[in-house]
C-alpha positions as CSV (number, residue, x, y, z in Angstrom):
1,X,-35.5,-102.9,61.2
2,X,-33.8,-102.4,57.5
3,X,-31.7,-104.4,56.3
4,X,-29.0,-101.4,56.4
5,X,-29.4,-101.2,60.0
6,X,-28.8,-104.8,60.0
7,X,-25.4,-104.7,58.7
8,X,-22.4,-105.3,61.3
9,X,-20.6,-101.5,61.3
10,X,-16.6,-102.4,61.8
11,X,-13.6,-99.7,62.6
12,X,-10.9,-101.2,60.5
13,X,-7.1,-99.8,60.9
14,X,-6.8,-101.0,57.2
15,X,-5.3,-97.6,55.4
16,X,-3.9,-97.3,52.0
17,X,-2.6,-94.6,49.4
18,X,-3.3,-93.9,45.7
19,X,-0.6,-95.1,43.1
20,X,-0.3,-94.1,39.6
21,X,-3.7,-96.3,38.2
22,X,-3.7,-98.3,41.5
23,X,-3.9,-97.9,45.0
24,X,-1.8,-99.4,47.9
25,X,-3.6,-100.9,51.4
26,X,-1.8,-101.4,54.5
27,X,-3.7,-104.0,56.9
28,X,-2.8,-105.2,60.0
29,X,-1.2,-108.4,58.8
30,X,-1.1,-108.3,55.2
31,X,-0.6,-105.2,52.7
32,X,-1.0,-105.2,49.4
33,X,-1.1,-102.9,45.8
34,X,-3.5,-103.7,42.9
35,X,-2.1,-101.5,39.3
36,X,-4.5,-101.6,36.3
37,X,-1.8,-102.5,33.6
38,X,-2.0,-101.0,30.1
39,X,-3.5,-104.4,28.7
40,X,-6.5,-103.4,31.2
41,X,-5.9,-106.5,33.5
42,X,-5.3,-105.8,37.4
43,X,-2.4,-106.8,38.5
44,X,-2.0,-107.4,42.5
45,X,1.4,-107.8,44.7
46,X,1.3,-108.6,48.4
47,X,3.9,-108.3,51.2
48,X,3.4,-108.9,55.0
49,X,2.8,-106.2,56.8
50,X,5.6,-107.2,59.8
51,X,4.6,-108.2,63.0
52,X,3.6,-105.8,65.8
53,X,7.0,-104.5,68.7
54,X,6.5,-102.9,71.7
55,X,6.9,-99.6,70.4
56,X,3.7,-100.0,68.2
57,X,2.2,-99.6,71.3
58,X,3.8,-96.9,72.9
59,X,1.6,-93.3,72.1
60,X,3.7,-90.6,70.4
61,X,6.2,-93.2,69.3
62,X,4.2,-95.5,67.3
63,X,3.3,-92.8,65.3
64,X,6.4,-91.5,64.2
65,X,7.2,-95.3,63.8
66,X,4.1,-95.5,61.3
67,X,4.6,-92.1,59.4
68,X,8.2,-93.3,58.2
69,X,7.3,-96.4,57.3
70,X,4.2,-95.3,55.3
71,X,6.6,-92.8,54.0
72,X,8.9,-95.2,52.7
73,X,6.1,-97.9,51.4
74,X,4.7,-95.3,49.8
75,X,7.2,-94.2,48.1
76,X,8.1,-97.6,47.0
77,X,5.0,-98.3,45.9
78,X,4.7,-95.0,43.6
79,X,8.0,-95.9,42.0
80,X,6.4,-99.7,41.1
81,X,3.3,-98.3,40.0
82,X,4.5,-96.2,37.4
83,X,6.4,-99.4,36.2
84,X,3.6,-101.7,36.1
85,X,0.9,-99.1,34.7
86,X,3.5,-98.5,32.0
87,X,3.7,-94.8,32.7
88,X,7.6,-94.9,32.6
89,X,7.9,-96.5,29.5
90,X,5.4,-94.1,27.6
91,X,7.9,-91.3,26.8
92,X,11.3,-91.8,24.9
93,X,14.5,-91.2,26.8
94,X,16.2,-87.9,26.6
95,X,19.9,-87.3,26.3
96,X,20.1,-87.0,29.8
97,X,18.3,-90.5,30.4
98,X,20.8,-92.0,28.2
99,X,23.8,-90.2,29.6
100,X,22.5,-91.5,33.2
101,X,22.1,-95.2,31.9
102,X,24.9,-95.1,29.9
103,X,26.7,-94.1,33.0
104,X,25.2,-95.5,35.8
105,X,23.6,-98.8,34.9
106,X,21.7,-100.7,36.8
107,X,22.3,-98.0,40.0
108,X,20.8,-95.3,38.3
109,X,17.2,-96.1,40.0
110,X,19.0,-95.6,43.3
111,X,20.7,-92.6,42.1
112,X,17.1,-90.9,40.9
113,X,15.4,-91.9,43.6
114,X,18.0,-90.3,46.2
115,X,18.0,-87.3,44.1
116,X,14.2,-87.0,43.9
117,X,14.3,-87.4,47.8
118,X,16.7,-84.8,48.4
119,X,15.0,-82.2,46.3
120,X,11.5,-83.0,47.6
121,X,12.8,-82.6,51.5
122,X,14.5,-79.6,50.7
123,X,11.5,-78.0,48.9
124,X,9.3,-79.1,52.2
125,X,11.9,-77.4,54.2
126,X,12.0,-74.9,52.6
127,X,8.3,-73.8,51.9
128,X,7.0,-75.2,55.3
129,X,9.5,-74.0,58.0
130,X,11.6,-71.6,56.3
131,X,9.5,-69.3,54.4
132,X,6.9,-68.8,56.7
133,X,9.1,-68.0,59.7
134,X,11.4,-65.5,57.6
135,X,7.7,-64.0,56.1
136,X,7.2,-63.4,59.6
137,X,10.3,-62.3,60.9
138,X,10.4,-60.0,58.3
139,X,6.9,-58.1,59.7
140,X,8.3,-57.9,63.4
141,X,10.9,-55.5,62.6
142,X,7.7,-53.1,61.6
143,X,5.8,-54.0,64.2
144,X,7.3,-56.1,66.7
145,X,4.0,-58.3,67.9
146,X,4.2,-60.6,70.7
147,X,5.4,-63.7,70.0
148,X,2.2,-66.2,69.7
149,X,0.8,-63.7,67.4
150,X,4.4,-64.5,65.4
151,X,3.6,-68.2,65.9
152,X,0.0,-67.9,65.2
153,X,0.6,-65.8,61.8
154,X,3.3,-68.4,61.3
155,X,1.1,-71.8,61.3
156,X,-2.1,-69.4,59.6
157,X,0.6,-68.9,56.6
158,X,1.9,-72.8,56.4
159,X,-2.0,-74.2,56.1
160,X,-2.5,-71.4,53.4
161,X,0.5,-72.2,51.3
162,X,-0.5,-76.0,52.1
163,X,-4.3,-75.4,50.7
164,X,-2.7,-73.0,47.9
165,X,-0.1,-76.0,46.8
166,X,-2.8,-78.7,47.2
167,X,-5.1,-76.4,44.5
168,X,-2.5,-75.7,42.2
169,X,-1.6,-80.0,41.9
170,X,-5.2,-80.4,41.6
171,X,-5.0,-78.8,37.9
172,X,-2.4,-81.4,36.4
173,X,-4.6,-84.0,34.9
174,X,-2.0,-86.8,35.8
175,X,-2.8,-85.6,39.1
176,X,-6.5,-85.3,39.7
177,X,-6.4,-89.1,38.4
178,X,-4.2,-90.0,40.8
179,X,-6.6,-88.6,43.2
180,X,-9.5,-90.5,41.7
181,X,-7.8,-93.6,42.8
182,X,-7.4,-91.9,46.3
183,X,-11.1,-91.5,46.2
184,X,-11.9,-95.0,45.1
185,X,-10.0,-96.0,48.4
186,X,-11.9,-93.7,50.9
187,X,-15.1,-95.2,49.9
188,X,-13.8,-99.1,49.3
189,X,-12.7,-98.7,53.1
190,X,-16.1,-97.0,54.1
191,X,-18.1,-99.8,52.2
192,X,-16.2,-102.7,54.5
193,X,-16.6,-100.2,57.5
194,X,-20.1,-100.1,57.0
195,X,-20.3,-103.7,56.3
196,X,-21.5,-103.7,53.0
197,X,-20.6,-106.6,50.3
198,X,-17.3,-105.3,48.5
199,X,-18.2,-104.5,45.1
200,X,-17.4,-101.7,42.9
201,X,-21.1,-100.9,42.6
202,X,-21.9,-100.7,46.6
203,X,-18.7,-98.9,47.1
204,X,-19.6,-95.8,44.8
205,X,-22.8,-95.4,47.2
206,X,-20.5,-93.9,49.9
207,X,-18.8,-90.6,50.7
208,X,-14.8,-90.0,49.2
209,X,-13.9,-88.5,52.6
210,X,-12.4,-90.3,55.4
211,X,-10.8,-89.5,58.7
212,X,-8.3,-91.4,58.4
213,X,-7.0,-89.7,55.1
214,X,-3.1,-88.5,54.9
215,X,-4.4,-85.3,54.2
216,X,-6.6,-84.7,57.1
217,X,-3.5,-86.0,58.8
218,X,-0.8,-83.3,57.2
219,X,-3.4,-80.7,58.5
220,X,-3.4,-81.5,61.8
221,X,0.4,-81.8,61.9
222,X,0.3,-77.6,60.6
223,X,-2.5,-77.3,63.3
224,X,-0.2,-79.0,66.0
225,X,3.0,-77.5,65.2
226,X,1.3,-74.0,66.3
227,X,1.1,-75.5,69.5
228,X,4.4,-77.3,70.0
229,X,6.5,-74.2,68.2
230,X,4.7,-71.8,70.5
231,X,7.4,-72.3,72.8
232,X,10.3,-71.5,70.2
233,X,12.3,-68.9,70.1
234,X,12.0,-66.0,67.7
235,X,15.4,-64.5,68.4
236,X,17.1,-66.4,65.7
237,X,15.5,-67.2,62.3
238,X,17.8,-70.0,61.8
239,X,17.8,-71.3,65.3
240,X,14.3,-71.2,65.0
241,X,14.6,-73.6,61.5
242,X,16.6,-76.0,63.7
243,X,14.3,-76.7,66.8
244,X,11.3,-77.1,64.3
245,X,13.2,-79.7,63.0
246,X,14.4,-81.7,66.0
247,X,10.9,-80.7,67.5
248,X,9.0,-82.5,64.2
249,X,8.6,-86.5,65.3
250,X,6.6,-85.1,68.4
251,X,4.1,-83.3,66.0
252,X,3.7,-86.0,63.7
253,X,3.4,-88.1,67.0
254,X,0.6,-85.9,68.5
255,X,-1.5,-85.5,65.4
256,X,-1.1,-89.4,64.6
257,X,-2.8,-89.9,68.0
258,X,-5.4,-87.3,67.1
259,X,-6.2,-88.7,63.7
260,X,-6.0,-92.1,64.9
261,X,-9.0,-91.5,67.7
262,X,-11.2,-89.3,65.7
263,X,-10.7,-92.4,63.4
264,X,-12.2,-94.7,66.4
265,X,-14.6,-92.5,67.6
266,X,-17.5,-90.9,66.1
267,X,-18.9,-88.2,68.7
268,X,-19.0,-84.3,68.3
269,X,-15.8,-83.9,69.3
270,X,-14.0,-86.2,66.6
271,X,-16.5,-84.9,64.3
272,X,-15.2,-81.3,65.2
273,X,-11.7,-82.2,65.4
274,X,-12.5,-84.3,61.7
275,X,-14.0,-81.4,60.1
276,X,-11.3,-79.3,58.1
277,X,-9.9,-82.2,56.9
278,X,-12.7,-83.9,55.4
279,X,-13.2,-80.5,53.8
280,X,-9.9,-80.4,53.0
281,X,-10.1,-83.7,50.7
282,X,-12.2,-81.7,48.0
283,X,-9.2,-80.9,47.1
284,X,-7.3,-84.3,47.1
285,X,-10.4,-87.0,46.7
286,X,-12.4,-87.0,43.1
287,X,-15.3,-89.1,42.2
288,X,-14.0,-92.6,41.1
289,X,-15.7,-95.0,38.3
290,X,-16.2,-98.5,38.7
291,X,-13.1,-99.4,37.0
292,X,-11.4,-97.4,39.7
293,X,-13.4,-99.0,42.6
294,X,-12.2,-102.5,41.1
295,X,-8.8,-101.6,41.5
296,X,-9.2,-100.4,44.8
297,X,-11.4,-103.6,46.1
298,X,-9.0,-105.8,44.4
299,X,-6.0,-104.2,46.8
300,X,-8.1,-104.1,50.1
301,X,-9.1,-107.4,49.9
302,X,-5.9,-109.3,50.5
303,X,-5.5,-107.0,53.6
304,X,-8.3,-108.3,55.5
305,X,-7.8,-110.4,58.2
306,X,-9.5,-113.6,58.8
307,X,-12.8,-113.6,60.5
308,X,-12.6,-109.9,60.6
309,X,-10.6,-109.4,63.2
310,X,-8.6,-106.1,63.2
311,X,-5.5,-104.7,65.4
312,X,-6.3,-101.0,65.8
């Protein structure tokens, strides 16, 4: 027998998401971000993870609980990234930047922030249930199909605008290092998985694709919302808007079941159900180097649990 075949294989629920020269992990206990600071040292901030409540238990609901919550660390973690790697402080301050200091102080992060979440909802909104369903409206009155050809058409258009959006960020090179990093942790995750020593050098042996990933995760919530909005009404575009809406934490709470056992299981129907999005992180995942993989080791390993032991 190798020595490979030797190695203890693991599942680990130990996720994470790439930061502006860093990445973030999320383990089961402990979660933690490692930044590469402009001096070139690695600097690494841990938080408990919280403790486990009955509704992290519950299918559907824990993952809607999860998905806001990564949301909200995530975006956290962004804003303290760009801090720490020094990316804010690279540019001098505009009129405007002034104006808002000048104005706003110390609440002018908060301020931003808000605004920057606003704008990023609305945009989501409006790209990913409005303009598809108005598209589509818009082709009924020519030729009036039944309506899960609408929806069908519908969910077809959001995954191409999805693809076409993912493409576009791909070309901003502040971007595709971002998703560098985002590569370094697919394969510093699939290195522990595999039970392999973590080392930046071991870790660039394996694969930058993951089934885990947020973007395998973002495609099945277009793939399941053709489902769920099959039984929409078309009558009214707006109405229409609306029930996607208050019909959205079931989605997200279907596919995070979905992801989460094609991320347990590894048989030829997870690796079916896996399959587009693993293609899909061409796009999103980029070869790392080994001072990326560093970064992404030093995050992960604060996040595993003692002896191993994992809460999937």
């Amino acid at each position: 027998m190798s020595n490979d075949a030797k190695k203890p294989q693991k599942k680990t629920s130990i996720g994470g998401q790439a930061l502006i020269e860093g990445v973030m992990m999320r383990g089961p206990h402990t979660s933690a971000m490692a930044i590469r600071k402009p001096d070139g040292q690695i600097t690494v901030e841990t938080w408990d993870t919280g403790e486990k409540k009955w509704y992290h238990q519950v299918p559907i609901v824990r993952g809607i609980v999860n998905f806001v919550v990564m949301l909200v660390t995530g975006y956290r973690c962004l804003m303290r990234s760009a801090e720490l790697s020094g990316i804010a402080e690279e540019e001098e301050p505009s009129k405007f930047d002034q104006w808002v200091d000048e104005h706003l102080g110390d609440k002018a992060v908060g301020v931003f922030n808000l605004l920057v979440t606003v704008i990023a909802m609305v945009l989501a909104i409006g790209l990913f249930l409005l303009l598809p369903a108005a598209l589509i409206k818009l082709v009924e009155g020519a030729w009036a199909p039944p309506s899960f050809v609408m929806t069908l058409s519908e969910g077809i258009l959001k995954i191409v605008i999805f693809v076409g959006y993912l493409f576009l960020v791909t070309r901003m090179q502040d971007i595709h290092r971002v998703f560098e990093y985002h590569g370094a942790e697919h394969k510093t995750i699939a290195c522990y998985e595999a039970g392999d020593l973590l080392t930046p050098e071991n870790a660039k042996k394996y694969v930058r694709f993951h089934p885990r990933c947020g973007t395998s995760f973002l495609l099945i919530v277009l793939i399941v919302s053709i489902l769920v909005n099959s039984v929409l009404t078309w009558d009214s575009l707006w109405m229409r808007v609306v029930l996607k809406l208050l019909m959205l934490p079931l989605v997200v709470g279907i596919s995070y079941e979905v992801i989460r056992f094609a991320g347990r299981n590894d048989n030829c129907i997870t690796r079916v159900v896996s399959a587009p999005g693993l293609w899909l992180q061409r796009l999103t995942t980029f070869e790392p180097d080994l001072t990326q993989l560093e970064v992404a080791i030093a995050a992960m390993t604060p996040c595993i649990p003692e002896n191993g032991e994992d809460i999937y």
